[in-house]
C-alpha positions in Angstrom: -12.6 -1.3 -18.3 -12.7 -4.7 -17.8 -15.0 -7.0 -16.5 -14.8 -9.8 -14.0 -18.3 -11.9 -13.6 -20.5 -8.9 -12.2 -17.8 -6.4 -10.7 -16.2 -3.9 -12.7 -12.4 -4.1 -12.4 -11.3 -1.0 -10.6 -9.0 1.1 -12.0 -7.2 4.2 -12.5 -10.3 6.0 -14.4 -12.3 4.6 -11.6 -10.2 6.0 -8.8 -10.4 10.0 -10.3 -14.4 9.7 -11.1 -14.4 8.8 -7.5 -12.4 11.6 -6.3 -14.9 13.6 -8.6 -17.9 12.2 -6.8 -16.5 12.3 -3.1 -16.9 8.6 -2.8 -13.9 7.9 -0.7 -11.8 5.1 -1.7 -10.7 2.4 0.6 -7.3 0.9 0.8 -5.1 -1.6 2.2 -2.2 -4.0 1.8 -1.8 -7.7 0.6 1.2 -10.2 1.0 -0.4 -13.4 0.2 -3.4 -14.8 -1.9 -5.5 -15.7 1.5 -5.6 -12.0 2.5 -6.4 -10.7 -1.3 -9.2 -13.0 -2.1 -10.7 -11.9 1.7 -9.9 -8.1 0.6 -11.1 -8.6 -2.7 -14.5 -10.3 -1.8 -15.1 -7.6 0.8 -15.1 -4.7 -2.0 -11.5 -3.3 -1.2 -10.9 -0.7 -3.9 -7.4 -0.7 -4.0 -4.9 -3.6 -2.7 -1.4 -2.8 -2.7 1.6 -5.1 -2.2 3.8 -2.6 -0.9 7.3 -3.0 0.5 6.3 -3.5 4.3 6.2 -6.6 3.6 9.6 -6.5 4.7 8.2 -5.4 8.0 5.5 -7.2 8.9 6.1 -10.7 7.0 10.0 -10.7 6.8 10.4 -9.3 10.4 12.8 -6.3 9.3 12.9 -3.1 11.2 13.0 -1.4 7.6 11.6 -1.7 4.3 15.2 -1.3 2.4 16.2 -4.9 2.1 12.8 -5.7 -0.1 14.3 -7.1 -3.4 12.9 -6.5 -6.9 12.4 -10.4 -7.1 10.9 -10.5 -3.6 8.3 -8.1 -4.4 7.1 -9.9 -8.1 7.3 -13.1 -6.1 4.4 -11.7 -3.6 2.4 -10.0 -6.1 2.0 -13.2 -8.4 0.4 -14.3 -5.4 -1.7 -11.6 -4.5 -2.9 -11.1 -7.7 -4.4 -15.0 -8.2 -7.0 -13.5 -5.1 -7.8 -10.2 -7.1 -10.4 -10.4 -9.4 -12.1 -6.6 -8.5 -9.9 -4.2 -6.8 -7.1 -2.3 -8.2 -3.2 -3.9 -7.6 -0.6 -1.7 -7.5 2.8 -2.6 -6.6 5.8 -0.7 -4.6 9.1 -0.5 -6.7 11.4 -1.2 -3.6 14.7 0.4 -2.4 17.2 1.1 -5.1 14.3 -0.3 -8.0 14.3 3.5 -9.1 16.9 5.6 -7.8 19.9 4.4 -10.0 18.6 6.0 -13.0 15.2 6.9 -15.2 15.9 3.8 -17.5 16.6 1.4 -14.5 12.9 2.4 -12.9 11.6 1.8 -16.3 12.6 -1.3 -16.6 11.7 -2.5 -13.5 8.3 -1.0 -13.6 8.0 -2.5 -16.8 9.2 -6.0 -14.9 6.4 -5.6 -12.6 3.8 -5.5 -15.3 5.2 -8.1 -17.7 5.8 -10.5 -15.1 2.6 -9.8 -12.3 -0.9 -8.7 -13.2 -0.4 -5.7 -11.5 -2.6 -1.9 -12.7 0.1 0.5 -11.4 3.7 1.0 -8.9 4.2 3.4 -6.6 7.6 5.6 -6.2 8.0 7.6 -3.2 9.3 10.6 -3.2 8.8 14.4 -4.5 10.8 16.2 -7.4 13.5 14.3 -7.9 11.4 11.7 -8.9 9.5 13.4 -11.1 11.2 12.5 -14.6 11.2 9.2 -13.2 7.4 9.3 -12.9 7.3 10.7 -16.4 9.4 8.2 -18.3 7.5 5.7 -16.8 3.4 6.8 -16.8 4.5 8.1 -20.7 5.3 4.6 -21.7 1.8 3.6 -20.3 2.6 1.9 -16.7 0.6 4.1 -13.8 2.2 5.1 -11.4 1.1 6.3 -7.5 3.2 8.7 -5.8 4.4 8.7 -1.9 4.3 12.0 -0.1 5.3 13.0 3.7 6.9 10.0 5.5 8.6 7.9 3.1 10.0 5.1 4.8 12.6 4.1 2.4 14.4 7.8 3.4 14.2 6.4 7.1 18.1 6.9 7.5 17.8 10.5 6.0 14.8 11.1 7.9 16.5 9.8 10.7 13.0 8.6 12.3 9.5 7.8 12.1 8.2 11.2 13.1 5.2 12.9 11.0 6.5 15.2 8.3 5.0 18.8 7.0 5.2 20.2 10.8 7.0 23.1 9.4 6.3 25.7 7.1 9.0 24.9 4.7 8.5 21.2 4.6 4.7 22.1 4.2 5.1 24.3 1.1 7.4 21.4 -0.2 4.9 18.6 0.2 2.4 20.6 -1.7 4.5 21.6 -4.2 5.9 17.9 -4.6 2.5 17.0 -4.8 1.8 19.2 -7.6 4.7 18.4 -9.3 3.8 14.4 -8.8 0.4 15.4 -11.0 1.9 17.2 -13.9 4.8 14.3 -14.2 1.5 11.8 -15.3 0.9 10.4 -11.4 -2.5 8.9 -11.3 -2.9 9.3 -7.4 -0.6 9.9 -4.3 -0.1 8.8 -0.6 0.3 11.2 1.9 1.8 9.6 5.1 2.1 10.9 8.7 1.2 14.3 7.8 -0.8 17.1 9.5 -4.7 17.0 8.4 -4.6 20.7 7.1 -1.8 20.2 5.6 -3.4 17.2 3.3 -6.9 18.9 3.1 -4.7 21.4 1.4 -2.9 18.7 -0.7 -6.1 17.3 -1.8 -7.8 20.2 -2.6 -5.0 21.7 -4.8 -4.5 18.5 -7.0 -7.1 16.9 -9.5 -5.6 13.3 -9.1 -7.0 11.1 -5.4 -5.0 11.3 -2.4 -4.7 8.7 -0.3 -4.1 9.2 3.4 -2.6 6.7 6.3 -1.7 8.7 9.3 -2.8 12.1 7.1 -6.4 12.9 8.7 -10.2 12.4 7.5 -9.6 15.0 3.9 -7.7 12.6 1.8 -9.7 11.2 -0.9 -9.2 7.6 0.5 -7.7 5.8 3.7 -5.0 2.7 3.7 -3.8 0.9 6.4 -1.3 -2.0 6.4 -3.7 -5.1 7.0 -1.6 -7.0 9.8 -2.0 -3.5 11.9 -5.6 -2.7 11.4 -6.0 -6.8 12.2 -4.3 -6.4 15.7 -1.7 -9.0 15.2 1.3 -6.7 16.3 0.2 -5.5 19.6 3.4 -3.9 19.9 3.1 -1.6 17.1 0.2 1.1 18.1 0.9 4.9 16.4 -2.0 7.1 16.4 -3.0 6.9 13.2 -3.8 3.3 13.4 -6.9 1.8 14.8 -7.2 -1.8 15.4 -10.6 -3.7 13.4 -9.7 -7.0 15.1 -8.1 -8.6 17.9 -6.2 -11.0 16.2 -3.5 -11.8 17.8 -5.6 -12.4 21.2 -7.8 -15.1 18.6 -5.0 -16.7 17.5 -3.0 -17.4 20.5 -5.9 -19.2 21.8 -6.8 -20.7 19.0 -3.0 -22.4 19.4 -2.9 -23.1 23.1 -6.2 -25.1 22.4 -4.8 -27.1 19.6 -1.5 -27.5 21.4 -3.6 -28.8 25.0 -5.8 -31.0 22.5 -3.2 -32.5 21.0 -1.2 -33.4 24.4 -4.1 -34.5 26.0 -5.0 -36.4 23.3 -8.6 -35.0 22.5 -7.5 -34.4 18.8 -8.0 -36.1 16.5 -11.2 -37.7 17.8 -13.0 -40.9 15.9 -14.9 -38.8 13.5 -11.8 -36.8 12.8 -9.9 -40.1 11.6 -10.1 -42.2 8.3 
């Protein structure tokens, strides 16, 4: 592994020995080099630029209109913050699904063209392959298990996956599955905790959980949540670390009453 000043540049190796060790690896997500560098400097293990972006910075409802070009575009960003933590970037809707070769290519994109350690493909066996071509040919990859929000229209909601016995004993064979096709880690989303203690248990590679209970091998959260700046969006997975959105709307009625009455800029705020 690399090294940047006195921190060891996380990485896949560094991920399993702590899944080894039961040090629990923290996650969350980046759009912009601001929010990196803060995640970075904090001692975030693992940043990932992942396709929400489309939600919470492109005001979508979905994740399926993130382009290929949109997604390299953020992560050259990101990645001038990073100095520690691991980067690992989503391959977005139709990146991967058109064919093995396509999702080579654009994983390979994703490296040549961003500093990125890894992508992530959601998704189960009919990945697989995919996954295979791809980690074969040296590019990690992270695997997406349980709610993948890029199926939204199959899924035909937001609801937590696994509930069933059927989709259970799928999820944990996909996850199996996932480790034998080379993935270096997977995401288990919206899941019952049993259900990913059992996941977790059953595969040598981390799991990370968001909305999946306290036995993954690591947590993520999408940062604008956990920061409170979408009041509006409250499931019960997520639990809020700031107030944000409070902060900031008085921070701009002050600068906005400042300015009309004319208390900004003052005499030692001008040239």
């Amino acid at each position: 592994m690399s090294t940047f000043g006195k921190f060891q540049r996380v990485s896949t190796k560094t991920l399993n020995l702590m899944k080894r060790e039961g040090k629990k690896i923290a996650a969350l997500t980046a759009y912009d080099y601001i929010t990196a560098k803060l995640l970075d400097d904090a001692g975030i293990d693992l940043i990932l630029v992942g396709d929400s972006l489309g939600n919470v910075f492109q005001g979508n409802e979905t994740t399926l209109p993130v382009t290929m070009d949109e997604m390299i575009y953020h992560t050259k960003a990101v990645a001038k913050g990073v100095s520690r933590s691991m980067l690992v970037v989503d391959l977005p809707f139709m990146a991967y699904q058109l064919s093995i070769d396509e999702a080579f290519r654009n994983a390979g994109r994703i490296l040549k063209e961003t500093p990125a350690g890894g992508v992530k493909i959601e998704g189960g066996k009919r990945v697989a392959e995919t996954i295979r071509k791809i980690t074969e040919n040296g590019i990690p990859v992270m695997g997406h298990l349980g709610l993948t929000p890029q199926s939204i229209h199959q899924f035909g909601s937001y609801k937590q996956r696994g509930t069933d016995e059927d989709e259970a004993n799928e999820i944990l064979k996909d996850a199996k599955i996932l480790e034998e096709a080379g993935a270096f880690s997977i995401v288990l989303e919206k899941i019952p905790r049993e259900l990913a203690k059992k996941v977790t248990q059953s595969v040598s590679v981390p799991t990370i959980g968001i909305g999946a209970g306290p036995y993954c091998d690591g947590q993520i959260l999408v940062t604008p949540d956990m920061l409170g700046l979408n009041k509006e969006f409250h499931p019960k997975f997520l639990r809020y670390y700031a107030n944000l959105a409070d902060i900031l709307d008085g921070a701009f009625k002050n600068y906005i009453d400042d300015v009309r009455e004319s208390h900004f800029p003052t005499d030692a705020e001008s040239y």
